[in-house]
C-alpha positions in Angstrom: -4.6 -24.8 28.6 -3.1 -25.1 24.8 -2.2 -28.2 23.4 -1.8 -27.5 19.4 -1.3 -24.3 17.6 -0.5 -23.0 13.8 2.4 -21.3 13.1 1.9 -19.6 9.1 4.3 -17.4 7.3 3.4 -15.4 4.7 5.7 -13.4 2.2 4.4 -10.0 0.9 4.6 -9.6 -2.7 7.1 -6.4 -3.6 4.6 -3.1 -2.7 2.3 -5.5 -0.7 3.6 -5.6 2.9 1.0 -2.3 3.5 -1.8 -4.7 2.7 -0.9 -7.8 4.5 -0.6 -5.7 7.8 -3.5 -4.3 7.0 -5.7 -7.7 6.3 -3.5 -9.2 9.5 -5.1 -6.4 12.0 -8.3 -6.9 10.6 -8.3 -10.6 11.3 -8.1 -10.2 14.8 -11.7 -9.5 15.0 -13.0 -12.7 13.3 -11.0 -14.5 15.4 -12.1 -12.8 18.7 -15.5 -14.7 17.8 -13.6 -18.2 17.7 -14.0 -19.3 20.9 -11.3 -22.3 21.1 -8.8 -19.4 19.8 -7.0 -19.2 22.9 -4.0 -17.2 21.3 -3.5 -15.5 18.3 -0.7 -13.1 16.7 -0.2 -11.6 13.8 3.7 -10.8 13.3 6.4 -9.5 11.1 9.3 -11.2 10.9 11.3 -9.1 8.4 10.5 -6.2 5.5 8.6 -8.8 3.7 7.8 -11.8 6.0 5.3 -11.6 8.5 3.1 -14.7 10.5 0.4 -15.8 12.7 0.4 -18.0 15.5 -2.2 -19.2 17.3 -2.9 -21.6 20.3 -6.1 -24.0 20.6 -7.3 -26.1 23.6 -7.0 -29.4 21.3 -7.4 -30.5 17.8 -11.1 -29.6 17.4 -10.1 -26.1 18.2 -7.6 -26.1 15.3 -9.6 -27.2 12.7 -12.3 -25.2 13.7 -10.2 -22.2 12.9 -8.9 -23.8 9.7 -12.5 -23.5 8.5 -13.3 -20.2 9.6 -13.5 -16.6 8.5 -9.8 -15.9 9.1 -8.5 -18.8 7.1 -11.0 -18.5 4.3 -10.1 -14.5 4.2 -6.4 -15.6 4.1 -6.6 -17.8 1.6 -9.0 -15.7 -0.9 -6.5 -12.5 -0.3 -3.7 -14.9 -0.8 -3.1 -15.2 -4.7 -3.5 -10.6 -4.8 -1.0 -10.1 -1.8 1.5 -13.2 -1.5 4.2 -14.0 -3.1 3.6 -17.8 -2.8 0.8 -19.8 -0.9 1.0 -19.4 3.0 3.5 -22.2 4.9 0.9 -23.5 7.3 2.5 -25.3 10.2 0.4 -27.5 12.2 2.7 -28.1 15.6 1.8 -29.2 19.2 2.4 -26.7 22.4 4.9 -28.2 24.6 4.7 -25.5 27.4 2.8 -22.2 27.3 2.4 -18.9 29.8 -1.3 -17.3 29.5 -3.2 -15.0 31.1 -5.0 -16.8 33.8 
């Protein structure tokens, strides 16, 4: 079961959005070592927007992840690839389908 989860968007700087779906695929092996990351997506949303959303089991979860290897990555890649810092949304999970 989730209870919280992160939803971040990220804008590409102009000639970037190459390299931010690059560094986005290669996140999802740190966080296949997280083991209260019960969910996690890397999206686009548009030519220049993409996101990430990921689902913990409760608020240890979360800010385990917000001091791992993804988020550290994310945030040292962040000033080269983004055209401002990343919107980091910390929301709860109301209802959620998983694979059981």
């Amino acid at each position: 079961m989730v209870t919280v989860a992160l939803l971040v968007t990220l804008e590409a700087k102009p000639g970037k959005e190459a390299e931010v779906e690059s560094f986005l695929n290669s996140g999802l092996a740190l966080v296949q070592e997280e083991l209260d990351t019960t969910a996690w997506f890397a999206i686009r949303i548009g030519p220049t927007t993409f996101g990430i959303f990921d689902a913990f089991p409760d608020e240890s979860g979360r800010q385990a992840h917000l001091a791992g290897k993804v988020a550290a990555a994310l945030m040292e890649k962040a000033p080269a690839l983004l055209a401002q810092p990343p919107d980091i949304k910390s929301v709860d999970v109301l209802a959620a389908k998983l694979p059981g």
